[in-house]
C-alpha positions as CSV (number, residue, x, y, z in Angstrom):
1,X,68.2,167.0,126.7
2,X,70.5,164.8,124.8
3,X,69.3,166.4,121.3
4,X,70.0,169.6,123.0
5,X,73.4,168.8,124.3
6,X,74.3,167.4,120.9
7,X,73.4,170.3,119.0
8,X,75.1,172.5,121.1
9,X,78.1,170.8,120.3
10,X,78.3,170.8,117.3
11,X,77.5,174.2,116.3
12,X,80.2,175.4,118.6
13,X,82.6,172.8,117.3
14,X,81.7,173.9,113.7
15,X,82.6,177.5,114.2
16,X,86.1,176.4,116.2
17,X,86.9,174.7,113.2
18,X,86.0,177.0,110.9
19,X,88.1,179.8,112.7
20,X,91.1,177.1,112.7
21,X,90.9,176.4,109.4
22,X,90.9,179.6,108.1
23,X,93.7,180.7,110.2
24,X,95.8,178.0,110.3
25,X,98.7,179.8,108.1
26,X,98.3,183.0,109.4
27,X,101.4,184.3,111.4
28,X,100.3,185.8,115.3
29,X,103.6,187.2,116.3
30,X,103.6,190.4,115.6
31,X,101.8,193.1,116.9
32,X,99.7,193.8,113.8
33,X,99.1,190.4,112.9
34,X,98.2,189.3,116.6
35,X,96.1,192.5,117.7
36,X,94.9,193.8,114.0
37,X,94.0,190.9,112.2
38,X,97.0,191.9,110.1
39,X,94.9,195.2,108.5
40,X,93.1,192.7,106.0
41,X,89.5,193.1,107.2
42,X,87.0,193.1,104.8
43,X,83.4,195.2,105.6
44,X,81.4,192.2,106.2
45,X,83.7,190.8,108.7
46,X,84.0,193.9,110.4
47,X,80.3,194.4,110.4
48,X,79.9,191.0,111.9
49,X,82.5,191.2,114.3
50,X,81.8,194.6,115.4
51,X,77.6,193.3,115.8
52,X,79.0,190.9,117.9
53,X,81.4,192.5,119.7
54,X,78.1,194.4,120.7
55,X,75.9,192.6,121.2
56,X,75.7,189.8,123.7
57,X,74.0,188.2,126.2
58,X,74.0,191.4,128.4
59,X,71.2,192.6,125.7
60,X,69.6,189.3,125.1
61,X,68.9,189.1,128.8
62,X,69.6,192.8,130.3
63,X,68.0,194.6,127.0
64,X,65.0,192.1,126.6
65,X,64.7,192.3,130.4
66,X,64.4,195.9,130.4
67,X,61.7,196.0,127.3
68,X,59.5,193.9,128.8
69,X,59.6,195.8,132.1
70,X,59.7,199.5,130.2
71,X,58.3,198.8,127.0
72,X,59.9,200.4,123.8
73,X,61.1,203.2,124.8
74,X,64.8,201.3,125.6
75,X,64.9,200.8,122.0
76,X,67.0,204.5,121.7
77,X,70.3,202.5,123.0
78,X,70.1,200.7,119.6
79,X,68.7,203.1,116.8
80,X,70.9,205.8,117.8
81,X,73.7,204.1,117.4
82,X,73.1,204.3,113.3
83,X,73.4,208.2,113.6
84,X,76.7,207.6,115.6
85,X,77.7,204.9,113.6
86,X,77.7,207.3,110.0
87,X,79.6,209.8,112.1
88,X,82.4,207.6,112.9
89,X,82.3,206.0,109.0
90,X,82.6,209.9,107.5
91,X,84.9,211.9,110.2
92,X,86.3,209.9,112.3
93,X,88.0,206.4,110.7
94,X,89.6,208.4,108.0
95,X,91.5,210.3,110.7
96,X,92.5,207.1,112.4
97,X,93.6,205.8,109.9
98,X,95.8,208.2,107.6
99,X,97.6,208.4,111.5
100,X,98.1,204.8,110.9
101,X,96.9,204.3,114.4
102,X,96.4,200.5,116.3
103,X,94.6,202.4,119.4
104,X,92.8,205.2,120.4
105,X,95.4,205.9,123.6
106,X,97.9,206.5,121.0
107,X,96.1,209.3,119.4
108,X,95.7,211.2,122.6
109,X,99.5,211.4,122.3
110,X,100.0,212.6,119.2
111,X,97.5,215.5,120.4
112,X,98.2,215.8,123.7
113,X,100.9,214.1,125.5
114,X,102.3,210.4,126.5
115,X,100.6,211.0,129.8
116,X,97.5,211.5,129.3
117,X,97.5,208.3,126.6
118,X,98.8,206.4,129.5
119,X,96.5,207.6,131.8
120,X,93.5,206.7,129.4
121,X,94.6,203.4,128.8
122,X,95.0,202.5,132.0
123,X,91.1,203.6,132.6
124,X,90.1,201.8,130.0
125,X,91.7,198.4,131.2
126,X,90.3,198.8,134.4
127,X,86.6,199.8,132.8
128,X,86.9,196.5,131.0
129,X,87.3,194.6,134.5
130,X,84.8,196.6,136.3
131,X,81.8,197.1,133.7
132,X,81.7,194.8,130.6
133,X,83.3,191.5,131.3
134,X,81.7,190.5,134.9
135,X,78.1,191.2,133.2
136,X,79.2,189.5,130.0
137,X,79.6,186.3,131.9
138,X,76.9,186.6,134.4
139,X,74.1,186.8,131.9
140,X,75.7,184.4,129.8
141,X,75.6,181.8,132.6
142,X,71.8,182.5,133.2
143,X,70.7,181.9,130.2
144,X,72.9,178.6,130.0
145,X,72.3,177.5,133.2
146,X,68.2,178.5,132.3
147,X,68.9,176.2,128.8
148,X,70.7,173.0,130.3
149,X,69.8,172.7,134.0
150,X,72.9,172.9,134.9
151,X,72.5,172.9,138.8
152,X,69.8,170.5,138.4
153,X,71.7,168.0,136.3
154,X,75.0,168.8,139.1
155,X,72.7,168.3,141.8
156,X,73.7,171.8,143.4
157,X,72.0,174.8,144.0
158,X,71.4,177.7,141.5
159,X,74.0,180.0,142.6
160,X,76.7,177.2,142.4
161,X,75.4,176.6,139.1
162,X,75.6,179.4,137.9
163,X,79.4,179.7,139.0
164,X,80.4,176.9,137.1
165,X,78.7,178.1,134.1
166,X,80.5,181.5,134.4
167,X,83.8,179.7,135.1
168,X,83.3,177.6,131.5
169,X,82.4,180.2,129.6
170,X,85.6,182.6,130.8
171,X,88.0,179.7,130.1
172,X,86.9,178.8,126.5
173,X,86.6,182.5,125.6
174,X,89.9,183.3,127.0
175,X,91.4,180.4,124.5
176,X,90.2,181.9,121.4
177,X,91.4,185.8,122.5
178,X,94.3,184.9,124.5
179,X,95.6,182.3,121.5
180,X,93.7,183.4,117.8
181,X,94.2,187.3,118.5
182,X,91.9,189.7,116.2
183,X,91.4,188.0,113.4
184,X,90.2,184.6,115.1
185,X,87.8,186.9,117.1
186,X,86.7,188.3,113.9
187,X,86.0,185.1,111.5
188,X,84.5,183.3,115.1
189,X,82.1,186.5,115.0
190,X,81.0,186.5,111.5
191,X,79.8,183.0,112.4
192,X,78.3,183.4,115.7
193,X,76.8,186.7,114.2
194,X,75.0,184.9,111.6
195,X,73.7,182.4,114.0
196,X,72.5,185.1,116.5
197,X,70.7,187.2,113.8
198,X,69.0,183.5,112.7
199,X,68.7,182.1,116.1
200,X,67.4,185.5,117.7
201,X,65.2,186.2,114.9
202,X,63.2,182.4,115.5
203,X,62.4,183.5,118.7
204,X,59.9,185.9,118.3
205,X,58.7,184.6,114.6
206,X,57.6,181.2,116.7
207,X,55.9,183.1,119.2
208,X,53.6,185.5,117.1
209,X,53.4,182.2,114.5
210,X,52.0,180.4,117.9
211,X,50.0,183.4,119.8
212,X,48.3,184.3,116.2
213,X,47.2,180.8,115.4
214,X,49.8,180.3,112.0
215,X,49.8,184.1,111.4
216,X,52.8,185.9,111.8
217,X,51.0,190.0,111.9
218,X,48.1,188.3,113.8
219,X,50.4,187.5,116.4
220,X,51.8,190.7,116.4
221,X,48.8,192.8,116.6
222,X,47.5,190.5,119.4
223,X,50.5,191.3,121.7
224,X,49.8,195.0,120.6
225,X,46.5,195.4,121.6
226,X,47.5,193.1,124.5
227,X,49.7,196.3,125.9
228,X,49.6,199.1,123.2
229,X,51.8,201.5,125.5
230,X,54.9,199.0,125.6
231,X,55.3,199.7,121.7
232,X,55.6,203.5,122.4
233,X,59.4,204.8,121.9
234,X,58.9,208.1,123.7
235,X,59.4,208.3,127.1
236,X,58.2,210.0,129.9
237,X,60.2,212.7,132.2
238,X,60.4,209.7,135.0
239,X,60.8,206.9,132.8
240,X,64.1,204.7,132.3
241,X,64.7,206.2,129.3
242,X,63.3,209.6,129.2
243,X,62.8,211.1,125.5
244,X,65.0,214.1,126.4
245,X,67.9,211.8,126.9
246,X,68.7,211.9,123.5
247,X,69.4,215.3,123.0
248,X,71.6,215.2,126.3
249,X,74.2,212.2,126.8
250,X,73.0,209.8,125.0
251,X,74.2,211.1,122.0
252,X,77.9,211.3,123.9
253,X,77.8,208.2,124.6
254,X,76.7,206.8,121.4
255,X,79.6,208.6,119.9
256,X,82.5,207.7,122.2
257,X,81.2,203.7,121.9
258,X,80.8,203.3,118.2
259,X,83.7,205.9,117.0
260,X,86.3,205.9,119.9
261,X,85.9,202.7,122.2
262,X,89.1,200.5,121.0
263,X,86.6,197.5,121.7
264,X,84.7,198.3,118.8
265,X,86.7,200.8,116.6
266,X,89.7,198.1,116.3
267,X,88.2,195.7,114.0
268,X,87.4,199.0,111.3
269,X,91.5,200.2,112.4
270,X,92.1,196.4,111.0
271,X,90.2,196.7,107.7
272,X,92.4,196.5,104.4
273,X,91.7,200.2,103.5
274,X,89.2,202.9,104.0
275,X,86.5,202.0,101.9
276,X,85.9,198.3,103.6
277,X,86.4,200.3,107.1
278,X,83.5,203.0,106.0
279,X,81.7,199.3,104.3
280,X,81.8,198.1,107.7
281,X,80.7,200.6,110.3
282,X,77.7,201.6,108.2
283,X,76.4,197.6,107.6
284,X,76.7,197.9,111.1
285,X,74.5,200.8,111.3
286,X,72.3,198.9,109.2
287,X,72.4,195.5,111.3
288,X,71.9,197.8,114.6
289,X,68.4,199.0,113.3
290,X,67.2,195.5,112.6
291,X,68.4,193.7,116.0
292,X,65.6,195.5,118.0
293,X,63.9,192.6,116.4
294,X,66.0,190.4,118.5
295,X,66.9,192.1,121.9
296,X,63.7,194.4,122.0
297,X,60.6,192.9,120.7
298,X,61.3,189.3,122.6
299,X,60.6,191.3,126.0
300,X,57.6,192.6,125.3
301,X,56.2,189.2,124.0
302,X,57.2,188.3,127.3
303,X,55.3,190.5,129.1
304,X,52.2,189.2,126.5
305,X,53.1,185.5,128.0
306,X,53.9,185.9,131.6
307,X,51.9,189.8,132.4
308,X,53.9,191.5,135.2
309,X,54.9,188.6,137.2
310,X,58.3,188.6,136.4
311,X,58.8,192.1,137.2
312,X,60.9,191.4,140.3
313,X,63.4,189.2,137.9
314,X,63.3,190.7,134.5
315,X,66.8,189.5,133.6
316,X,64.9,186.0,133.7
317,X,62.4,186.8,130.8
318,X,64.3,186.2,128.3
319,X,65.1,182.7,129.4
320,X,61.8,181.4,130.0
321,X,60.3,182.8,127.2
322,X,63.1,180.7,125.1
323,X,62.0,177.6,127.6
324,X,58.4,178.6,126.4
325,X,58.4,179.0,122.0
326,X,61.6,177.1,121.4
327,X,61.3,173.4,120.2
328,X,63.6,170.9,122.2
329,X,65.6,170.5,118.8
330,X,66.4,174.1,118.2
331,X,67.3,174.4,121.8
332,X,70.6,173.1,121.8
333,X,71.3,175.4,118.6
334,X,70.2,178.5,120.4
335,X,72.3,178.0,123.4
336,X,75.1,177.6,121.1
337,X,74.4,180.8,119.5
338,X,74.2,182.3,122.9
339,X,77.7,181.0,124.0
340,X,78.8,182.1,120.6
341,X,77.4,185.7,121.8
342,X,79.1,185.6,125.0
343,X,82.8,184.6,123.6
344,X,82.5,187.0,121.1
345,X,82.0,190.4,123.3
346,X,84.5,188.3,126.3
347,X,87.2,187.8,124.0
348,X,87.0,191.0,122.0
349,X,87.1,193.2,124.9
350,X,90.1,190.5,125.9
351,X,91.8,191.5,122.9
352,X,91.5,195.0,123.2
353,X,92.3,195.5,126.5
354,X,95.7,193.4,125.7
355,X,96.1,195.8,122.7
356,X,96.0,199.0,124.9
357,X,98.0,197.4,127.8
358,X,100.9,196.1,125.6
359,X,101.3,198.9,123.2
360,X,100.2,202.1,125.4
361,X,101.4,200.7,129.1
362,X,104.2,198.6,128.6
363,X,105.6,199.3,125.7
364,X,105.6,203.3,126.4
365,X,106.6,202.7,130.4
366,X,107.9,199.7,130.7
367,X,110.2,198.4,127.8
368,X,110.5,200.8,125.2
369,X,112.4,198.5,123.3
370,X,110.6,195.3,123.6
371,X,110.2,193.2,120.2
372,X,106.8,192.2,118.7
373,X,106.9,189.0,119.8
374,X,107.7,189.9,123.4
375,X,104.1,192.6,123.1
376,X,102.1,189.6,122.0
377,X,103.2,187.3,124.9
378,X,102.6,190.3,127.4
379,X,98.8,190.7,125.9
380,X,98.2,187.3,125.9
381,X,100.0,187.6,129.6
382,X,96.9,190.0,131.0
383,X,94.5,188.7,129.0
384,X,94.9,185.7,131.1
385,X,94.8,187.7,134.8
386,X,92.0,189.8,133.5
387,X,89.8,186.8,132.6
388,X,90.3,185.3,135.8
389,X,89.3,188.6,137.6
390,X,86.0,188.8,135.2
391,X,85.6,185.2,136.4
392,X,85.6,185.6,140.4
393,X,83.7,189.6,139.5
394,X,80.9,187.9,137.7
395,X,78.5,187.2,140.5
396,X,78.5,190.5,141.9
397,X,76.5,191.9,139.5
398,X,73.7,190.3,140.4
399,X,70.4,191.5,141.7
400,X,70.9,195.3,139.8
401,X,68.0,197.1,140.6
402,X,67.0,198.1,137.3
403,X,68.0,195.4,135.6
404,X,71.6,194.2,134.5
405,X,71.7,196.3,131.3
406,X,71.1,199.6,133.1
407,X,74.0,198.8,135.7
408,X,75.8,198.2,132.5
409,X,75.1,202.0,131.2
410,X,75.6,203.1,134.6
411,X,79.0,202.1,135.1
412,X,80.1,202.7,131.3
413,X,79.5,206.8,132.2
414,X,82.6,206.6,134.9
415,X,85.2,206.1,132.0
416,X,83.3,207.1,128.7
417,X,82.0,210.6,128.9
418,X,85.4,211.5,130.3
419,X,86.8,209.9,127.9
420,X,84.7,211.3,124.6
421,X,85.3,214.8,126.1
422,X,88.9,214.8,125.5
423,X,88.7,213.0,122.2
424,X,86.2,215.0,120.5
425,X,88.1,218.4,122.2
426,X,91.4,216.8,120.4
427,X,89.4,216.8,116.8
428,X,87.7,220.2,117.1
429,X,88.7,222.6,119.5
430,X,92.4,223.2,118.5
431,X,93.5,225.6,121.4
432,X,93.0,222.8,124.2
433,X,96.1,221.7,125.7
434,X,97.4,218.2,127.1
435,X,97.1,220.1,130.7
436,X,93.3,220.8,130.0
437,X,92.9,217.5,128.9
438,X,94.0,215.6,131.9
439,X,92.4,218.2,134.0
440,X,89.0,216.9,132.6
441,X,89.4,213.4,132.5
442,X,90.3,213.4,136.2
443,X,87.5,216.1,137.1
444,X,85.2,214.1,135.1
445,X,86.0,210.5,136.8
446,X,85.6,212.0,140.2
447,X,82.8,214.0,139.4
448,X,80.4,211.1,137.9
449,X,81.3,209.0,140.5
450,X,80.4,211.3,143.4
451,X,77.3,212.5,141.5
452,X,75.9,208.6,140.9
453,X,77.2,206.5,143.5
454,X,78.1,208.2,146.2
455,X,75.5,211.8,146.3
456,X,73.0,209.8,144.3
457,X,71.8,212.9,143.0
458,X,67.9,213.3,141.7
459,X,68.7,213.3,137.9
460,X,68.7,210.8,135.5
461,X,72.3,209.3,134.8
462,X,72.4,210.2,130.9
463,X,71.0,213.5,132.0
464,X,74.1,214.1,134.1
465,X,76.5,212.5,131.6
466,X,75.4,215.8,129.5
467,X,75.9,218.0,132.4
468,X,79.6,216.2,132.8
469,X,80.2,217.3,129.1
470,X,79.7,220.8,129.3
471,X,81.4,221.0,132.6
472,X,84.3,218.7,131.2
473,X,84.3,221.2,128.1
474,X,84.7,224.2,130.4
475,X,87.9,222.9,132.5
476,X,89.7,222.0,129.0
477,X,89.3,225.7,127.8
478,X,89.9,227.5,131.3
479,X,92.7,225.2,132.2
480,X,93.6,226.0,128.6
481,X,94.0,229.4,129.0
482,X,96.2,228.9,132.1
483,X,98.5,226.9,130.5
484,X,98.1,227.1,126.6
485,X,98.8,224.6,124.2
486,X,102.7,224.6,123.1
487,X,102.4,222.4,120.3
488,X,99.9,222.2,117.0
489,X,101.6,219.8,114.7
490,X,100.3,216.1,115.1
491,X,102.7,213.8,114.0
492,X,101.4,211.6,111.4
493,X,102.4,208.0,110.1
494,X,102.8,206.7,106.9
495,X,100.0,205.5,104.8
496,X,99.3,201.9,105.3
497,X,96.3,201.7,102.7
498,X,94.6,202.9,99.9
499,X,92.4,205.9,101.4
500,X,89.7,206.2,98.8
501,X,86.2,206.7,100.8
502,X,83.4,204.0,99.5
503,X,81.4,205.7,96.9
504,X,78.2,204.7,98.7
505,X,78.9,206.6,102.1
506,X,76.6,209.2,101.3
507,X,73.6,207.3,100.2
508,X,73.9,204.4,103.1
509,X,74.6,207.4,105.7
510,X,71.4,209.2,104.5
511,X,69.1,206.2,104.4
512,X,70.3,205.7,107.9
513,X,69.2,209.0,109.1
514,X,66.3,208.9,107.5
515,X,64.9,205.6,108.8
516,X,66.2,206.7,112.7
517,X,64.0,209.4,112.0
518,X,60.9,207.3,110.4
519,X,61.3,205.0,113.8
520,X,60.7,208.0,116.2
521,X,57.8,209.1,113.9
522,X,55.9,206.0,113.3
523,X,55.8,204.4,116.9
524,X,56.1,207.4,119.0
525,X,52.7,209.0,118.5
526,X,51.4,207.7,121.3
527,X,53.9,209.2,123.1
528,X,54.1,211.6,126.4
């Protein structure tokens, strides 16, 4: 236990310090500087930031969880997001940023009005409360409560345990957003990314190294023949994640989370130009095709070690199958890596949400004439109350039904179909007014949340978050005609950057496709 504590330590220590050091001249009190990274990303640190951003422990847990339970077929959540992922790199980024934008609310006004920017950031600071940052923390704290014994070693029971450890991890992820802003979110990811990719990547290599007696692809084909149908990517009609899905609102959501979520969108609106922004989002496409190897594969090695008696607790696969392959002097490096995970999504969505709040709430609202310095201290200001709410929100989430990283999907749909409906009407269906808009966001929000929560209706939820669209679509043009749009010109900013695209959009972007493609083809033709 000692090595493991030691180890743990110092891997988090080294990437504190290495975030310090590199930032130590950099100047937080202004709004670009603090919430921006002062617009001098490069591609890899946006690709690692934005990996991280992503992924966290609500896939290591939730996503492995699922796998194991489902087999492949969850893998769609990750290869899709390539296709969406090129879309954002070649139309949307270059739109965001000739605007000269620092959120996505503040496009919505240059379309449409201030209200219904208003109105969408104050949805997305609430989604951040409701959704990401309670399940962030939660299945962070099992898997570091699972790691160090934590209620064991306090002498209390599990649920206390895991309190503590969600209480930890909020505070020392609030330092780093609420003091470093972007960029120490950004240089702390590219870190913590590399030690996730490494770190999640030993995991299974150990185990097929250990179930195929030294062979790596004996392992594998052992845990294949083992339980050939987990490998299988299509799935059925009345499966957690039927085929048709992707053809409905998957695609949606893919699009709104990767090309208009400020989460993940604000480290590329904080990249020196276009071409390390277009560099960035499609390394992440690229990264987001390997991790499967990480978050998917893991569960269904799981389901090779332990069979189906987990089934009642998926979310704790993941755990003991680390408890399982990991040696004792590795363990204390994984956990770190695992912290690292959870501070990177906790403080990024930290730093967004203070992003939105200070420059599309108060700063619109409130005090239209408050300085930079005064915007920082007010994102730093609910950064703080919304960590403490994630804190005390955390345990809720436990026990989901099927599994924590469904919830998670589940309660994305109130705010980001809505959401995506408006934005893609503002890039392509010129006639649709700032009334139509709100109309839609509102009939979407109360429509979802009847439909899912309330009716509970017999249709899968990413079946009904393509039903939304359509009917989201329709308001927006017959509210539209009703009251037509008054004004076409959007009001543009000056240039910040050089806006020559990366000569190697075209090729990466293709490649991408492609292989999405190849994925479907090779492992679903055992499919229903």
């Amino acid at each position: 236990m000692m090595l493991t504590i030691i180890t743990f330590v110092g891997f988090t220590a080294f990437v504190a310090f290495y975030t310090w050091f590199r930032l130590r001249k950099d100047k937080m009190d202004s709004s670009d500087g603090y919430f921006l990274g002062g617009r001098s990303l490069t591609g890899t640190v946006i690709a690692g930031s934005m990996l991280l951003t992503n992924i966290s422990t609500e896939h290591l847990i939730g996503m492995n969880g699922s796998t194991y339970k489902n087999g492949f077929i969850v893998i769609s959540w990750e290869v899709t997001s390539a296709l969406a992922l090129v879309i954002a790199a070649i139309f949307f980024v270059p739109r965001y940023l000739k605007l000269g934008l620092t959120t996505i609310p503040e496009y919505l006004e240059k379309r449409f009005d201030g209200t219904t920017r208003s109105l969408v950031a104050l949805f997305l600071v609430i989604s951040f409360v409701v959704t990401l940052l309670p399940i962030v923390l939660y299945t962070g704290a099992i898997n570091l409560e699972s790691i160090f014994n934590v209620s064991e070693v306090l002498g209390t029971s599990r649920s206390e345990g895991l309190w503590l450890t969600v209480i930890c991890i909020g505070v020392i992820g609030s330092v780093y957003a609420i003091f470093g802003g972007l960029k120490a979110v950004a240089f702390s990811d590219t870190i913590n990314g590399i030690g996730l990719l490494a770190g999640g990547i030993l995991i299974p290599v150990i185990a097929l190294f250990s179930i195929g007696d030294g062979n790596l692809f004996d392992g594998l084909s052992k845990v294949y023949e083992h339980a050939p149908e987990k490998f299988n990517v299509i799935g059925a009609k009345d499966s957690v994640m039927p085929f048709g899905v992707l053809f409905t609102g998957l695609i949606i959501n893919q699009l709104y989370f990767w090309g208009m979520n400020q989460t993940i969108i604000q480290r590329a609106l904080g990249a020196r130009d276009l071409k390390e922004a277009q560099k960035g989002l499609l390394f992440t496409g690229v990264l987001k095709i390997l991790v499967p190897l990480v978050i998917v594969l893991p569960g269904v090695i799981g389901f090779y070690y332990f069979g189906d008696s987990m089934y009642d607790n998926q979310d704790l696969i993941y755990p003991a199958l680390i408890k399982k392959v990991l040696p004792m002097s590795l363990t204390g490096f994984f956990a770190a890596v695992v912290m690292g995970a959870v501070l990177s999504t906790f403080n990024s969505v930290l730093n967004s949400a203070a992003t939105i709040f200070s420059i599309d709430v108060y700063k619109r609202m409130i005090d239209k004439e408050a300085t930079e310095k005064r915007l920082v201290w007010i994102g730093r200001a609910l950064s703080s109350v919304l960590a403490i709410v994630a804190i005390i929100a955390a345990p809720l989430v436990a026990k989901a039904p099927e599994g924590l990283y469904q919830l998670l999907q589940q309660l994305n749909g109130i705010f980001f179909i809505p959401i995506a409906s408006i934005m893609l009407a503002g890039f392509y269906m010129g006639r649709i007014s700032a009334v139509g808009a709100k109309s839609a966001l509102i009939f979407g929000l109360v429509y979802y949340i009847v439909t899912t929560f309330i009716l509970k209706i017999d249709l899968h939820f990413i079946h009904n978050w393509g039903i939304e669209f359509v009917l989201n679509v329709m308001i927006m043009f017959a509210v539209s005609y009703y009251y037509p749009r008054k004004n076409f010109s959007i009001r543009t900013a000056p240039l910040r950057m050089e806006m020559v695209p990366w000569k190697y959009t075209p090729h990466l972007s293709i490649v991408l496709v492609v292989v999405t493609v190849m994925i479907y083809i090779l492992l679903g033709q055992n499919g229903v």
